[in-house]
N, CA, C and O of each residue as an XYZ file, in Angstrom:
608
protein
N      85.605     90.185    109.383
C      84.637     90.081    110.452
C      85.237     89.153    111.506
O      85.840     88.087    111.385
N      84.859     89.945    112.678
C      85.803     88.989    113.706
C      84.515     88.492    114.692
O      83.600     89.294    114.879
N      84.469     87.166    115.308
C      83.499     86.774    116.031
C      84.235     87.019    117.640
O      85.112     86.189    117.877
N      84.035     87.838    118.530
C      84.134     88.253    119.917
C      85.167     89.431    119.789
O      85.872     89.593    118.793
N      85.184     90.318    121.015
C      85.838     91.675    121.102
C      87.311     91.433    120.883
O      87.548     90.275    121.228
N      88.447     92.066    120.436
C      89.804     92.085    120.105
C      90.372     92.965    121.997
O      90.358     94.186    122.151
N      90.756     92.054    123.032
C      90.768     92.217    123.998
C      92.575     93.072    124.465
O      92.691     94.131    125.082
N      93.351     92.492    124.113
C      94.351     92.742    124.672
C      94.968     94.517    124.037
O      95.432     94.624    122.902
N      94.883     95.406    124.733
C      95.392     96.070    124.149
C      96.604     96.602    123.305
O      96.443     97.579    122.573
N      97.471     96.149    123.374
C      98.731     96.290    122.256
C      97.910     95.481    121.186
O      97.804     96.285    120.259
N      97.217     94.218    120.785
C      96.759     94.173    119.806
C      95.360     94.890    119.112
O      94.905     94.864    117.969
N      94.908     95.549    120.401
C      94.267     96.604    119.443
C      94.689     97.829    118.702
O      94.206     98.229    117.642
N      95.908     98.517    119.578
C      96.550     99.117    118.942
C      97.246     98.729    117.727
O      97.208     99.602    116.860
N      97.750     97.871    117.477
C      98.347     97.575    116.322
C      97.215     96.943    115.184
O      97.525     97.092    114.002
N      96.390     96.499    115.378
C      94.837     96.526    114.712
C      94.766     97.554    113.976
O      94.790     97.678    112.752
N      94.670     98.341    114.869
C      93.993     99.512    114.238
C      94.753    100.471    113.163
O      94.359    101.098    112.180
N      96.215    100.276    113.890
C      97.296    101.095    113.185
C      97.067    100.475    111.641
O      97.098    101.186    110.637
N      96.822     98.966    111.622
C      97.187     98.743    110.313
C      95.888     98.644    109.463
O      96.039     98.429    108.260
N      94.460     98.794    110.022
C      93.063     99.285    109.448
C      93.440    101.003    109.185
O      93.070    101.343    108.062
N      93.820    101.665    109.649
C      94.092    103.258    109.338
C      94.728    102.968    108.035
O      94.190    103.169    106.946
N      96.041    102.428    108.241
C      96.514    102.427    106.798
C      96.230    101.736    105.018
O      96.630    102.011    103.887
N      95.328    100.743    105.642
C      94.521    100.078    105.035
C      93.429    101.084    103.977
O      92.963    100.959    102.845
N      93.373    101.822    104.768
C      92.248    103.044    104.346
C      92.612    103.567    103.530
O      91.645    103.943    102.867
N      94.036    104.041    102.855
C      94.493    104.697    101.865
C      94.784    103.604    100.685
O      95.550    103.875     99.761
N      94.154    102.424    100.781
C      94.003    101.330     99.728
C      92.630    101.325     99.140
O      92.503    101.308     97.916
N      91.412    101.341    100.075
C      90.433    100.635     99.583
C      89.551    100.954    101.180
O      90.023    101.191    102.292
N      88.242    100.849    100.762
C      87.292    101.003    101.866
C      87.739    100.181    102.935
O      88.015     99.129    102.358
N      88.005    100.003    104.284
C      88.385     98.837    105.021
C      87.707     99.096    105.903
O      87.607    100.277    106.236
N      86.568     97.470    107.015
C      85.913     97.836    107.549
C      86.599     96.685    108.651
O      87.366     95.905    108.085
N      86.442     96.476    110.072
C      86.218     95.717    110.352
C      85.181     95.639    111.342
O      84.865     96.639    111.987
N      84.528     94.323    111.542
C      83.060     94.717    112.430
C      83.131     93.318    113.181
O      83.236     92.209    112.656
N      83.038     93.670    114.708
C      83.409     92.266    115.631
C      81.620     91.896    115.262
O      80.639     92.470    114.790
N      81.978     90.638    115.799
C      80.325     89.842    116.240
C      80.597     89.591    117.800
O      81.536     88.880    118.159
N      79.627     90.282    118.813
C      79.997     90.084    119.949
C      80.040     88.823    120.482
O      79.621     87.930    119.745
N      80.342     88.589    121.311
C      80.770     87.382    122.597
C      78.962     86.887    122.953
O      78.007     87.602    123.258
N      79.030     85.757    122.801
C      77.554     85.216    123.623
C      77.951     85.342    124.751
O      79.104     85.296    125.181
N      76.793     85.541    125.377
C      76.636     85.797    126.714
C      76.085     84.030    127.287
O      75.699     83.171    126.495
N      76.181     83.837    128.770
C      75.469     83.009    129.302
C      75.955     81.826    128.507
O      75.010     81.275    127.941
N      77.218     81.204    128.258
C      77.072     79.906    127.448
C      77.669     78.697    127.684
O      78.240     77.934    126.905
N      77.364     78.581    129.437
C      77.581     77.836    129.930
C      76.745     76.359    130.075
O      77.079     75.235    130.450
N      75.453     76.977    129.567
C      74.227     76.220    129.353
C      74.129     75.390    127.695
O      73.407     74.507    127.231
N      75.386     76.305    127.111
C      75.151     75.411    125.779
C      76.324     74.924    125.392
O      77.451     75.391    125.550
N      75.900     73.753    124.768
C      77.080     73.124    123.669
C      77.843     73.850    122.828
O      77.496     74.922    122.334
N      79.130     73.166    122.603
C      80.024     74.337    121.432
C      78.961     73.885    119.974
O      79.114     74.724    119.087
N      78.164     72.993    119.661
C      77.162     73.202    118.376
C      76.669     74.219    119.053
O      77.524     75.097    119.168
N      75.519     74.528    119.624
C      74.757     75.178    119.633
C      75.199     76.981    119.983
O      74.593     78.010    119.687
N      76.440     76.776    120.689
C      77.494     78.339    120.428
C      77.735     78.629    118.814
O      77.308     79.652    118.278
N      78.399     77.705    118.178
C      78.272     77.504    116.646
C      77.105     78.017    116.304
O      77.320     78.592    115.237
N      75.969     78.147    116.597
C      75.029     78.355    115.800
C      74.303     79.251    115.963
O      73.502     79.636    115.111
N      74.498     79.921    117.484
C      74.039     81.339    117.642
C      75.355     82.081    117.150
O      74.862     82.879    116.353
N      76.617     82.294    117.133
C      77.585     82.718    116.220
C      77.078     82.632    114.765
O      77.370     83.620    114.090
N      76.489     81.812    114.233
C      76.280     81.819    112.134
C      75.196     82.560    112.751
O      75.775     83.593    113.088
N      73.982     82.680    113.112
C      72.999     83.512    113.181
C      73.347     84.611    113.323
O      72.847     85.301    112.434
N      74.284     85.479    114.336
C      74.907     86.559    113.909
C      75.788     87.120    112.949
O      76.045     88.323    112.954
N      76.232     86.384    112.186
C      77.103     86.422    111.052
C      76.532     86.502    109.540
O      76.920     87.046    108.506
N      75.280     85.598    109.951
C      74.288     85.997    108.919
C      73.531     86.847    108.687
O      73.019     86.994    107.577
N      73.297     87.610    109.727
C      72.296     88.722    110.310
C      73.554     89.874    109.798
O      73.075     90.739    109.065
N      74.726     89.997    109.997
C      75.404     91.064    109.114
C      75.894     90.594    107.671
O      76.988     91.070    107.367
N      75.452     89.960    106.949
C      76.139     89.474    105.473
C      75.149     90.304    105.270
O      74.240     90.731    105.982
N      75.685     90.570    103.463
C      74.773     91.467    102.914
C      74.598     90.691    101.340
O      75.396     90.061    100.647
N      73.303     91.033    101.177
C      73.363     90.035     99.496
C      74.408     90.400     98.638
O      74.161     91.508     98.162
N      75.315     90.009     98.296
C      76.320     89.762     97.266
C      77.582     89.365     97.934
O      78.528     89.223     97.159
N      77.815     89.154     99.174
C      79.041     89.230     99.941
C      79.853     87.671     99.482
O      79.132     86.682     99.351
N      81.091     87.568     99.300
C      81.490     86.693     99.541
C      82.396     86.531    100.554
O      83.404     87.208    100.754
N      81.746     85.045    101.554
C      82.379     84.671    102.238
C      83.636     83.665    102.432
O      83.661     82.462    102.173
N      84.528     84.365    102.885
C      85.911     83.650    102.970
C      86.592     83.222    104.647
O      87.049     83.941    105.535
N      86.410     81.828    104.556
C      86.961     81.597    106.519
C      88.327     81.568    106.892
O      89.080     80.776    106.325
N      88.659     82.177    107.594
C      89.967     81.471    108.182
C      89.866     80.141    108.806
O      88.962     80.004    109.630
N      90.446     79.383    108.620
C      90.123     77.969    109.067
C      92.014     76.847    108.795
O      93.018     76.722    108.094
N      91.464     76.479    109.693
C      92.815     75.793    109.864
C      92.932     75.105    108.328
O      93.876     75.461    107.622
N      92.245     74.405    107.965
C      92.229     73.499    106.832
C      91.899     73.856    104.897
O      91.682     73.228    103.861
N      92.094     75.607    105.491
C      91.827     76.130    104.248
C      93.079     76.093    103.667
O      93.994     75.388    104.094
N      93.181     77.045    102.418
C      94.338     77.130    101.478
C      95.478     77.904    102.120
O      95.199     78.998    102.610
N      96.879     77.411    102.181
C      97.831     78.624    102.707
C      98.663     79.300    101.209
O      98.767     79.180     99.988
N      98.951     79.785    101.963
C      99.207     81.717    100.881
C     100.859     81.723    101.197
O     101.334     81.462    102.302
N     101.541     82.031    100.144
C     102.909     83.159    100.792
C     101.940     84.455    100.624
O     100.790     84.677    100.245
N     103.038     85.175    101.114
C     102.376     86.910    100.945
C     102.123     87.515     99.672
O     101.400     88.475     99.410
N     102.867     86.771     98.884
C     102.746     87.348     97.352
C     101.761     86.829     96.939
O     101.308     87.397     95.946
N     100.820     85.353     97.520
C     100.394     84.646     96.343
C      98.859     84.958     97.407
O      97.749     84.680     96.954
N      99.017     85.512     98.718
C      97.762     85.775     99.039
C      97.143     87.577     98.178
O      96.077     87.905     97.657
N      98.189     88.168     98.371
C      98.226     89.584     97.528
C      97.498     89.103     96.107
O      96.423     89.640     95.839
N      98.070     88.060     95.138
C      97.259     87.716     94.012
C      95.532     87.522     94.668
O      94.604     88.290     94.415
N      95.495     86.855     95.142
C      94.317     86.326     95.443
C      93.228     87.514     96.043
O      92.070     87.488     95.626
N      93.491     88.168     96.667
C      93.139     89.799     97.248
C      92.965     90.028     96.163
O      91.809     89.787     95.815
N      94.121     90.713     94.784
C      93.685     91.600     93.543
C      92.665     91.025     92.877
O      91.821     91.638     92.223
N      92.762     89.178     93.120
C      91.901     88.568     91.968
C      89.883     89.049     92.890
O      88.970     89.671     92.345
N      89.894     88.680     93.757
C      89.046     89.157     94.288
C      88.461     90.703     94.076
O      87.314     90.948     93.703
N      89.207     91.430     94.304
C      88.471     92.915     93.682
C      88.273     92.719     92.447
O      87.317     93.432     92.144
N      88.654     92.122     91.499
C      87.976     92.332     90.381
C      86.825     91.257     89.653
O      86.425     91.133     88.496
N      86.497     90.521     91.003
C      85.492     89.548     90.524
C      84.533     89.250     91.702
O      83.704     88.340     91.725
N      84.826     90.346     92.880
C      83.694     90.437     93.871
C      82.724     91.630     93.642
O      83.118     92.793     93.559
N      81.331     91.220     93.541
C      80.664     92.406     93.033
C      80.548     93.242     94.540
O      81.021     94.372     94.415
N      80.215     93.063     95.443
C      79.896     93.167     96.951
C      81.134     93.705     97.890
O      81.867     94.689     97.787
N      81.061     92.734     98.763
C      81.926     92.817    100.081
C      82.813     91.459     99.442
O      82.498     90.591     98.628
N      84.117     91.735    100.257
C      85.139     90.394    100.510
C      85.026     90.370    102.004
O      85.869     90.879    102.743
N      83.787     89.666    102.476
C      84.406     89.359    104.116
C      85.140     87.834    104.840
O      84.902     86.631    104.735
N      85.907     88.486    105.424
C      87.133     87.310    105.277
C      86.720     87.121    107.238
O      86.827     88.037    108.054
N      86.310     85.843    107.512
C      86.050     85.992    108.730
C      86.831     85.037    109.911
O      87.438     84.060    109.473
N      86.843     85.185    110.864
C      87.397     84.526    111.905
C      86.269     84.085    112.959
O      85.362     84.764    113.441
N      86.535     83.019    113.125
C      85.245     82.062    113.885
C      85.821     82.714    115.677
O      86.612     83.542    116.127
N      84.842     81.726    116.180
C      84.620     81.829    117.538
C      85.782     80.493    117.872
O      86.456     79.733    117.175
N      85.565     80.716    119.361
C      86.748     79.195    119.725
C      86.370     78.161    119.740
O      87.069     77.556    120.553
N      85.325     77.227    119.138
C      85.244     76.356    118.718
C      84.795     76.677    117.136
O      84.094     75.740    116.753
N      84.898     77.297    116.492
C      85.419     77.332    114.842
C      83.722     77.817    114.566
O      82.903     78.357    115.309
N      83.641     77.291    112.976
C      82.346     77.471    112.773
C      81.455     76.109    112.755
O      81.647     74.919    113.005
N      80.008     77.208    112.178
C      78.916     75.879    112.116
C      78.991     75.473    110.800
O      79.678     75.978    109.912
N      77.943     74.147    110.700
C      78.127     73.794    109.478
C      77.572     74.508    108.171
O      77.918     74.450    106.991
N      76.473     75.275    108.912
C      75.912     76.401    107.984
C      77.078     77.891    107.777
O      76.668     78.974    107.360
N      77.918     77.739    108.000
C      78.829     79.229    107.714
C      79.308     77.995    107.008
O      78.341     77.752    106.287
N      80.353     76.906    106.727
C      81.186     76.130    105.921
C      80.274     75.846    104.626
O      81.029     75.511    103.713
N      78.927     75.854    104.202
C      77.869     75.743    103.517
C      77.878     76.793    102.689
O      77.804     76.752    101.461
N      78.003     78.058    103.610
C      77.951     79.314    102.976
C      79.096     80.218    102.408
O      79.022     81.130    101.584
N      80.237     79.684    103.117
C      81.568     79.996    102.299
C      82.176     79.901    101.234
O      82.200     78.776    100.733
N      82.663     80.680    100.731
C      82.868     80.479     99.120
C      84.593     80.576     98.711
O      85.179     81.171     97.807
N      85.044     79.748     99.767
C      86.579     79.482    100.252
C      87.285     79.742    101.808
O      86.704     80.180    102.801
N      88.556     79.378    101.703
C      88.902     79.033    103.116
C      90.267     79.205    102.871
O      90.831     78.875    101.828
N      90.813     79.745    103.884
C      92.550     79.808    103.646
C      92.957     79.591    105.363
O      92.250     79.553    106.370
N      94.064     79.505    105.199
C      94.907     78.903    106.500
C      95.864     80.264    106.894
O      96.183     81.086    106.035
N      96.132     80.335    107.832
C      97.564     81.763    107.936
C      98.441     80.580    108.356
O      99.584     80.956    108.094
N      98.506     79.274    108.901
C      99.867     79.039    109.040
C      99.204     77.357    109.296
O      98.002     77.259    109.051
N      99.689     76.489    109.613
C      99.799     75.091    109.945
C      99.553     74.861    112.315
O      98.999     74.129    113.136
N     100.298     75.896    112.254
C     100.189     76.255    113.781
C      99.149     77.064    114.289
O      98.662     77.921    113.552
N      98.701     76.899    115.552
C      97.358     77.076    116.002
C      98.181     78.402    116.747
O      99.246     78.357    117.361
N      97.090     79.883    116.405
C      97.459     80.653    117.114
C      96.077     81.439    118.136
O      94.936     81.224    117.725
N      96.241     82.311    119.415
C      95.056     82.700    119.584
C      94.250     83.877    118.549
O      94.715     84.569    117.644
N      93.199     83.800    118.965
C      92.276     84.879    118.181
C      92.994     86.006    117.637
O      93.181     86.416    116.492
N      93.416     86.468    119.027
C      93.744     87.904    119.473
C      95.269     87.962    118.090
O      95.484     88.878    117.297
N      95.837     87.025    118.207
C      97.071     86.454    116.779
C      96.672     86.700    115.548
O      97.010     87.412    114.602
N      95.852     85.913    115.812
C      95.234     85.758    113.972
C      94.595     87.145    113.303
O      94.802     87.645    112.197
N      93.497     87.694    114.708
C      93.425     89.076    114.129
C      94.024     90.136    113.373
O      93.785     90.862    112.407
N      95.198     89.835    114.517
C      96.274     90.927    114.040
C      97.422     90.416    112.733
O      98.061     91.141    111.970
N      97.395     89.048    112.813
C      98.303     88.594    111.155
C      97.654     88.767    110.474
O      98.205     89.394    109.570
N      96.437     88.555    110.229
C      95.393     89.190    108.939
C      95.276     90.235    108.345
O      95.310     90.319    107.118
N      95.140     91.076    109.033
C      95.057     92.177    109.174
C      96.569     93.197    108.596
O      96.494     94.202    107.888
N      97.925     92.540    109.178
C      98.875     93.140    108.465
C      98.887     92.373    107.418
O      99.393     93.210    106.671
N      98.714     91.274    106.613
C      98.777     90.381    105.560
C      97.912     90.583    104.370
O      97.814     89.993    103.295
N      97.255     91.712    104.959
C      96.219     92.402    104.388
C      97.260     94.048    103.866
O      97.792     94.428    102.823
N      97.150     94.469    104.929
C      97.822     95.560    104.239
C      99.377     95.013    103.645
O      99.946     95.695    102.793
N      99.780     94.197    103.978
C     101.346     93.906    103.123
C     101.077     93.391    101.470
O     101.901     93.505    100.563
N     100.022     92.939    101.383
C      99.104     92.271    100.126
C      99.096     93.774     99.221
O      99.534     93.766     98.070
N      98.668     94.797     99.721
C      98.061     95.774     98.809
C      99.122     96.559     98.668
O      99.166     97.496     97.870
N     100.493     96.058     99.813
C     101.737     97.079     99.203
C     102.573     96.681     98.349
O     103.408     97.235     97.634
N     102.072     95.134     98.606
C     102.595     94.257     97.060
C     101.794     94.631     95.869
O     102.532     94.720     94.888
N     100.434     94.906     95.575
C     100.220     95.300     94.526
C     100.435     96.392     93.877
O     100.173     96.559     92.686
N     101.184     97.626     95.021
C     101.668     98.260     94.525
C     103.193     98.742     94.762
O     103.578     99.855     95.118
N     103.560     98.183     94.618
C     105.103     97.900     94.217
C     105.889     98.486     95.290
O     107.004     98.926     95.011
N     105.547     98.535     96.224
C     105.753    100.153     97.650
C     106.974     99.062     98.777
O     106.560     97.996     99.233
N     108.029     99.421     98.991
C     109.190     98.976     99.333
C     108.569     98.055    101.039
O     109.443     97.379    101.582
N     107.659     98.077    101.493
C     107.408     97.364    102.695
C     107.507     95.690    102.985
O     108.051     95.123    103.932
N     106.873     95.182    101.971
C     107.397     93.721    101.352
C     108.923     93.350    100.576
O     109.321     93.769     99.489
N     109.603     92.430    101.524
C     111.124     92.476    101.000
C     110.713     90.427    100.279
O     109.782     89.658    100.521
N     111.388     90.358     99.799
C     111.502     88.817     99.028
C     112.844     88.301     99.966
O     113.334     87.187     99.783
């Protein structure tokens, strides 16, 4: 789940290329949370918090939530791929793995998360992170299956 539209086009194209292929793994969804409007009038809390209100408004009872967040756990590719397999077999629901808005999340999404991972130590934009996820995702499931795209 991504919080605002995926803008630049070469990274939507390549988005998408790697959600298509994703598809011959496992159901793959992704679903933006749009852009507030008008939020010049509010604080980054109170942006924070109309963002978790929409985020909560699409969770579904059983989902577990997972943030990208600077300060979560970092992964090699192999050891995020474990963590992906370990997840399908102990998520009854959804795995939604989400990406905050530009000032991060509220304290009620960090409340409600049920882990946190990092893609790198370095701060990248949205439009970045979307798209490393997203292949780190499909490189994960070509590691679980043994498929020559992941080199060591």
């Amino acid at each position: 789940m991504f919080i605002g539209k995926t803008t630049g086009k070469l990274f939507q194209e390549a988005i998408s290329d790697y959600q298509q292929r994703l598809t011959h793994y496992v159901p793959f969804a992704i679903e933006e949370v749009p852009d507030l409007k008008n939020t010049k009038s509010l604080t980054e809390e109170q942006q924070k918090e109309k963002e978790a209100d929409m985020v909560f408004d699409r969770l579904q009872s059983g989902d577990v939530l997972v943030l990208l967040d600077e300060k979560g756990k970092e992964f090699t590719s192999r050891e995020f791929s474990t963590f992906l397999e370990n997840k399908m077999h102990t998520v009854n629901k959804r795995l939604v793995l989400l990406i905050g808005g530009p000032y991060g999340f509220s304290q009620r999404i960090y409340d409600a998360a049920q882990g946190k991972i990092s893609l790198s130590k370095m701060t990248f934009s949205h439009q970045m992170v979307r798209l490393f996820l997203v292949e780190q995702i499909y490189r994960a499931f070509t590691i679980m299956r043994g498929e020559p795209y992941h080199h060591d």
